[in-house]
C-alpha positions in Angstrom: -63.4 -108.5 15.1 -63.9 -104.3 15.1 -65.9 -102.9 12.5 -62.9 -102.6 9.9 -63.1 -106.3 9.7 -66.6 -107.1 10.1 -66.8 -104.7 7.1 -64.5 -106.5 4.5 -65.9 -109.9 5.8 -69.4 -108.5 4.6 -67.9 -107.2 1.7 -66.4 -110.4 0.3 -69.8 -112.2 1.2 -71.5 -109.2 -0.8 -69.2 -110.1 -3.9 -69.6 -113.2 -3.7 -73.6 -113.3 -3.7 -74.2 -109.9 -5.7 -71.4 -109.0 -7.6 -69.9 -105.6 -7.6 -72.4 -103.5 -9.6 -75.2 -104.9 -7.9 -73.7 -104.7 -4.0 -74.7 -101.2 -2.2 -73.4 -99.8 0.8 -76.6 -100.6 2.7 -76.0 -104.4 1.9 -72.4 -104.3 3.1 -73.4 -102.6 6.3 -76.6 -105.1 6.6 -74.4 -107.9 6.0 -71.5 -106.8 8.1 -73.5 -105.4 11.4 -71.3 -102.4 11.2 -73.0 -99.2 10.4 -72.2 -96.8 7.3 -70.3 -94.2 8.5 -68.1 -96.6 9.2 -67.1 -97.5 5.2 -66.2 -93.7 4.8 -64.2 -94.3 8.0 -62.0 -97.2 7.6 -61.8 -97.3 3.8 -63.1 -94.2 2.2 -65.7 -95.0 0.0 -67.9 -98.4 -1.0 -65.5 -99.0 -3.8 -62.0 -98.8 -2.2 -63.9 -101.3 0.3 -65.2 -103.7 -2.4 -61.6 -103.2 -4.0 -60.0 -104.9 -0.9 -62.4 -107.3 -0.7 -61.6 -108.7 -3.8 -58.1 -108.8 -3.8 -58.4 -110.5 -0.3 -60.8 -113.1 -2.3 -57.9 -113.7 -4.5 -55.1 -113.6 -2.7 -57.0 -116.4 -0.5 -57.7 -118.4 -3.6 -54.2 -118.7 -4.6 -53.4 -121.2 -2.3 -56.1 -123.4 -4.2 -53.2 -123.1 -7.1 -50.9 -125.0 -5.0 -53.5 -127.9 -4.0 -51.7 -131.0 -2.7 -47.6 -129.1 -3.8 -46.3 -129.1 -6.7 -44.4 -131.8 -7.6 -43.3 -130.9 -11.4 -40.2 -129.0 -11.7 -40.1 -125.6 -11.5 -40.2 -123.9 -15.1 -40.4 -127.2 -16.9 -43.9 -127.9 -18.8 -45.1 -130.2 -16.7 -45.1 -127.7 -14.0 -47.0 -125.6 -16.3 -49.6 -127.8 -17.0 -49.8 -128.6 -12.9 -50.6 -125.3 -12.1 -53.3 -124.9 -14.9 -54.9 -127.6 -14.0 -55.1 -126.3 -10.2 -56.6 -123.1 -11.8 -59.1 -124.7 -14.3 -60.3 -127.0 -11.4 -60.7 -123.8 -8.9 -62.8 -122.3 -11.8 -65.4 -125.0 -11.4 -66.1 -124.9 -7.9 -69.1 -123.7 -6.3 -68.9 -120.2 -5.3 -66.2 -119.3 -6.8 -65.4 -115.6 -7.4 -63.3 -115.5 -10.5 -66.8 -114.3 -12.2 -65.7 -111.2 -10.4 -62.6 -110.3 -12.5 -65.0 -110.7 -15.5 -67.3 -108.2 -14.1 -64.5 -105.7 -13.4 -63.4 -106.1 -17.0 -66.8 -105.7 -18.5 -68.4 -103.1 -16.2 -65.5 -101.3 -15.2 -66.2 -97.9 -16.1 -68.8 -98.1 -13.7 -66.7 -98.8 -10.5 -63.7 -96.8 -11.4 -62.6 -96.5 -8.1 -62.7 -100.4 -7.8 -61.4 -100.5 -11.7 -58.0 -98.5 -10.7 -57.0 -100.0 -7.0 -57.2 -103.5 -8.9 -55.7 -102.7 -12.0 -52.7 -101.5 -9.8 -52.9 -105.1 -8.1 -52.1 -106.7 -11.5 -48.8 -106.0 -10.7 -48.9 -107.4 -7.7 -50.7 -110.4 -9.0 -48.3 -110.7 -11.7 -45.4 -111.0 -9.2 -47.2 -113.7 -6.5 -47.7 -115.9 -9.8 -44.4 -116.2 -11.7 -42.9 -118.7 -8.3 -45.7 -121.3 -8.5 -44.9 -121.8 -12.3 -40.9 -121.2 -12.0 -40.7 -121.7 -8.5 -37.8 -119.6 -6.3 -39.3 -116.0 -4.2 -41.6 -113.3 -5.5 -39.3 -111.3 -7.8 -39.0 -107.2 -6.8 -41.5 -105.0 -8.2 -39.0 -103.7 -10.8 -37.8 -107.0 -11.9 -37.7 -107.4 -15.7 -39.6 -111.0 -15.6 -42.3 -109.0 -13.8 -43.0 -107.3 -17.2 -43.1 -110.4 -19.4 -43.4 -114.0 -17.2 -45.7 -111.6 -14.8 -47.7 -110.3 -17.7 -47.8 -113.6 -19.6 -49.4 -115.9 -17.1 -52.0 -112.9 -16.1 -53.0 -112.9 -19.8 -53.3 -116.4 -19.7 -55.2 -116.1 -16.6 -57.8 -113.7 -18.0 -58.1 -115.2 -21.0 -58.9 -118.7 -18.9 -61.2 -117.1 -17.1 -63.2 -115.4 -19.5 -63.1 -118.7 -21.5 -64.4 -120.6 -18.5 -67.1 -118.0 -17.7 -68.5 -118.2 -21.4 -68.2 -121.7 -22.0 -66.8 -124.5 -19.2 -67.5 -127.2 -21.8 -65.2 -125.1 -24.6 -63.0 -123.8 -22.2 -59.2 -125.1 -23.0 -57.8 -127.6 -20.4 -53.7 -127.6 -18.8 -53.4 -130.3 -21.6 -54.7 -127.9 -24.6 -52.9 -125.1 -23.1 -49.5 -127.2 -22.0 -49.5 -128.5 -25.7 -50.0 -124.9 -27.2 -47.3 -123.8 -25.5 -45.0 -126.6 -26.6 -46.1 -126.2 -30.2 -44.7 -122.2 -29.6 -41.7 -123.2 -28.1 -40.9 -126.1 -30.8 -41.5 -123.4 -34.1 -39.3 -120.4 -32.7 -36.9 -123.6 -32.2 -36.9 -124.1 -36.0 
């Protein structure tokens, strides 16, 4: 690995130990070997680093969404309540970093460098999701569904999150949420 790699492996480790307010350059650098010129040089600053770091961390934990295939069909409930319970379950495993998201939301205007590179990756995010819960390809970036089915489930996700973060034992489960869902669906049906 060259130093560009080193640093966003120490980065990720950094995150995952200390957080984003409380990671410094020095730690990335001690934690990566490289040196720190080198964060000015391949990413431009600490917080575009920790920014990519992060959105590696999820982008890697997505696949923890998909644990053993799906085998609901796409955009039915039951594929809903699948994929929720592949979330919820990720949520309770050591080390996990979805503590992160809750830090960026909190303490944001504190990174804002790290605050606006990932809120621009909620698009992003938005897209990857929609297939694992209506299965097909990422829709383009200017897809309509984007804007609501993208939005939806990332609301849903933060919401889980934050939930999960405060409270495990309160926390909804795929059943509480599969069920709320159905009670929408069955009143704008009436």
């Amino acid at each position: 690995m060259g130093h560009r790699e080193d640093l966003l492996e120490g980065a990720k480790r950094c995150l995952l130990e200390k957080g984003f307010v409380r990671t410094t350059a020095r730690d990335i650098v001690k934690e990566s070997g490289a040196n720190l010129a080198s964060i000015g040089y391949h990413y431009g600053s600490k917080d575009a680093l920790l920014a990519q770091a992060y959105l590696e961390l999820v982008e890697g934990s997505s696949d923890a969404f998909e644990q053993g295939g799906l085998t609901a069909p796409a955009g039915s409930l039951e594929r809903f309540q699948e994929v929720w319970s592949n979330v919820i379950e990720s949520l309770g495993k050591p080390g996990s970093m979805w503590h992160l998201g809750m830090e960026l939301v909190v303490m944001g205007d504190k990174l804002p460098g790290v605050r606006e590179i990932v809120a621009r990756a909620q698009v992003e995010g938005g897209r990857g999701i929609i297939p694992l819960f209506m299965g097909g390809e990422e829709p383009p970036a200017d897809h309509p569904a984007v804007g609501t089915l993208g939005k939806f489930y990332m609301t849903l996700m933060t919401g889980l999150i934050a939930e999960y973060m405060l409270d495990p034992e309160s926390a909804p489960s795929a059943e509480e949420l599969t069920e709320g869902l159905r009670r929408v669906i069955t009143a704008s049906e009436a």
